[in-house]
ROMARNU-441318 format. One record per residue: residue in one letter; x, y, z of N, C-alpha, C in turn. Coordinates in steps of 0.05 Angstrom, whole numbers, plus 5000, padded with zeros to 4 digits. Layout:
N
AXYZXYZXYZ ...
END
This chain:
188
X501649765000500050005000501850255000 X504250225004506050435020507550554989 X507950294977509350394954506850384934 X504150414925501950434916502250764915 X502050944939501651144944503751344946 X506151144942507951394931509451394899 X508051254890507451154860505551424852 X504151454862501051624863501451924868 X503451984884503852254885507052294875 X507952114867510752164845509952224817 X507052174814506752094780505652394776 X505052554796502752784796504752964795 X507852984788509453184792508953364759 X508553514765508853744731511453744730 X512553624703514153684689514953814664 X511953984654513354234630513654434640 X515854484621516554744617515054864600 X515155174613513855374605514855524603 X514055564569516455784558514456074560 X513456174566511856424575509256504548 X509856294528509156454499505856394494 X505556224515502156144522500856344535 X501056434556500556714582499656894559 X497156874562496057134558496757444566 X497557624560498357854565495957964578 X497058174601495458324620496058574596 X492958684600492158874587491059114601 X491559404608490959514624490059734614 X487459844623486360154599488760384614 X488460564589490460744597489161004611 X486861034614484361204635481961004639 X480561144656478761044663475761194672 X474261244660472761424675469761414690 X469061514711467061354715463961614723 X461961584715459361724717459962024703 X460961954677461362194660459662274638 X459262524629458562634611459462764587 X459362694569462662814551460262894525 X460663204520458963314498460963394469 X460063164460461563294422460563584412 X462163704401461063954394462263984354 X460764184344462364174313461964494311 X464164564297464964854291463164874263 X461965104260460565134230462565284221 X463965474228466165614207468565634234 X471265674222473265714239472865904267 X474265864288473565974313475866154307 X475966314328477466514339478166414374 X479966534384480566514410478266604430 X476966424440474466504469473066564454 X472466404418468566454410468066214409 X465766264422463265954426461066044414 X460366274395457266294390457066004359 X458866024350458865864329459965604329 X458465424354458665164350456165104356 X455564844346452964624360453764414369 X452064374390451864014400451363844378 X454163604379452563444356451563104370 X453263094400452262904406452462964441 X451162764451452062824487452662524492 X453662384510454362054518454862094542 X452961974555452661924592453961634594 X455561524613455961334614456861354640 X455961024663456861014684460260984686 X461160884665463860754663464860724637 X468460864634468860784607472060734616 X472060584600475260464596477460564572 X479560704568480360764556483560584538 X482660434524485160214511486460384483 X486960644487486960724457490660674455 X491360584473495060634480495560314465 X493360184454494359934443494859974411 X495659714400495959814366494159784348 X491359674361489459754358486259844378 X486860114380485760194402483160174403 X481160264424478660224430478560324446 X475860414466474760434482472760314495 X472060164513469660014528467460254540 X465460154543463060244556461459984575 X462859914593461759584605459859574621 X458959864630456159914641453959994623 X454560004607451960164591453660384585 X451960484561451860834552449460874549 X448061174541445861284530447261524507 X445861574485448061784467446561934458 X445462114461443862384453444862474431 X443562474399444962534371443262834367 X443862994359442763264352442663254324 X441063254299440263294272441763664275 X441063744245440863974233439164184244 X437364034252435064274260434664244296 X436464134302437164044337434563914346 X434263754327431863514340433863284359 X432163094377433763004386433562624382 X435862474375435262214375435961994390 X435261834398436861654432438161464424 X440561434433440761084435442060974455 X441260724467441160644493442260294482 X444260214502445360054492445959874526 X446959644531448059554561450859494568 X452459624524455059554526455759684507 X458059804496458759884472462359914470 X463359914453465159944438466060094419 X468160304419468560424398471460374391 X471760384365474860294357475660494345 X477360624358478760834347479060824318 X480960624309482160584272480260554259 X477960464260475460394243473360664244 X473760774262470160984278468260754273 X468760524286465760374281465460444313 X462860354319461760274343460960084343 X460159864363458959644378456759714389 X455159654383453459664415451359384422 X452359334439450459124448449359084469 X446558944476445158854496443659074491 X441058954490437959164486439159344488 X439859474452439459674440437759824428 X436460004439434660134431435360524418 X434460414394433760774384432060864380 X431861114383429461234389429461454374 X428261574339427961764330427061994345 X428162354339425462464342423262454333 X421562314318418762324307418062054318 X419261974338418261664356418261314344 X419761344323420261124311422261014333 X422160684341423360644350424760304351 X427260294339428059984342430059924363 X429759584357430459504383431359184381 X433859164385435158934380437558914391 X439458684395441658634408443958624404 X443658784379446758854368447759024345 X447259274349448459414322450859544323 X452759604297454059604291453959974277 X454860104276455060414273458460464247 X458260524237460560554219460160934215 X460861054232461061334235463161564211 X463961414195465961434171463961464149 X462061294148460961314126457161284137 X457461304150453961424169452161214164 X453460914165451460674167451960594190 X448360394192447760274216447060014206 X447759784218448159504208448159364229 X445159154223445858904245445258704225 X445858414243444958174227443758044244 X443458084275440757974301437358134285 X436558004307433258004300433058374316 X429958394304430358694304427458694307 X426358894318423859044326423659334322 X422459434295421559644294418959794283 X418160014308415460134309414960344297 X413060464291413260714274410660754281 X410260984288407661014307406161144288 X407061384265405861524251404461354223 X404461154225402860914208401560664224 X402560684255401760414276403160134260 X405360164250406159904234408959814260 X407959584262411259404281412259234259 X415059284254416759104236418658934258 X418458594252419458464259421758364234 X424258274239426158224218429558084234 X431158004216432457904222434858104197 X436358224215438658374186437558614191 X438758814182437559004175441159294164 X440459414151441859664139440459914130 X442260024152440560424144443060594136 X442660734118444860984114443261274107 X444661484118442561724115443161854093 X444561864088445762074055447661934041 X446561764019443961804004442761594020 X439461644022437761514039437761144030 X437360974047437560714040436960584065 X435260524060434260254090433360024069 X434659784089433759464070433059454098 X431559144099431459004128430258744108 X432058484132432058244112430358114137 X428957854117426957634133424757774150 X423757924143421558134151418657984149 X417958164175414858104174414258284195 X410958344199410358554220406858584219 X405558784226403958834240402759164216 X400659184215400659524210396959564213 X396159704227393459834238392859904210 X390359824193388760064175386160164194 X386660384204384060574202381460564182 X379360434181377060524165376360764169 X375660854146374861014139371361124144 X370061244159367861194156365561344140 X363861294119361861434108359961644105 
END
């Protein structure tokens, strides 16, 4: 029994070597910020020193927490609590989007956003799905999860799977669709 059991804990000795090239590297953001408000602004014609009459809000982003990785070789930023992002149009209408996670990559300007994402037009249109994708370079919105969207000014709900919007030049597809739409009669 004696030599059974030291058979048994001789055989359990680790013997590789480890050449380090497995180890995942520690990754550390290079800021960090937490219950912040950070407002984009855009100049309509060149400033001067101490003028502010000639900018607008073009976006606002509340977020409990952001992580800053831009010090990598390909940088990013986290949002691991959520964000909310207030977009201002031309005519300072306002549009929502509400997300439980997002990502932005510096080298691309895409965004991430995921976990019940919801946008919210000013004129109350509003979708809602678990993953879109923002390409801020060229002003598309792109998912390929299932999607819910309402449009109150016709009472129509679009259900779908896919979907692509770009604003200039206008273009919305949405793939595997189906939905819902109220007709009002008319009465005599």
């Amino acid at each position: 029994m004696t030599v059974v059991m030291a058979i048994l804990f001789l055989s359990c000795d680790d013997t590789y070597k480890r050449s380090g090239e497995e180890k995942v590297p520690m990754i550390y953001p290079v800021g960090i910020a937490e219950d912040f408000t950070f407002t984009y602004t855009e100049a309509k014609t060149g400033l001067e020193s101490e003028d502010s009459t000639s900018t607008k809000v073009v976006a606002v982003l509340t977020s409990p927490l952001r992580k800053d990785y831009t010090n990598l070789n390909f940088g990013y930023q986290t949002f691991p609590d959520g964000l909310v992002v207030d977009f201002f149009d031309d005519e300072g209408r306002k549009n929502i989007i509400k997300a439980d996670f997002g990502i932005i990559y510096s080298a691309t300007n895409v965004i991430d956003l995921q976990g019940n994402v919801v946008i919210e037009t000013h004129d109350g249109k509003i979708m809602e799905t678990d993953q879109v994708y923002w390409d801020q370079d060229h002003d598309w919105v792109f998912t390929q999860e299932a999607f819910k969207y309402t449009n109150p000014e016709d009472g129509s709900v679009m259900f779908g799977t896919g979907m692509d919007f770009k604003q200039e030049p206008y273009f919305f597809s949405a793939h595997k669709t189906n939905g819902l739409m109220s007709i009002k009669e008319e009465s005599q």
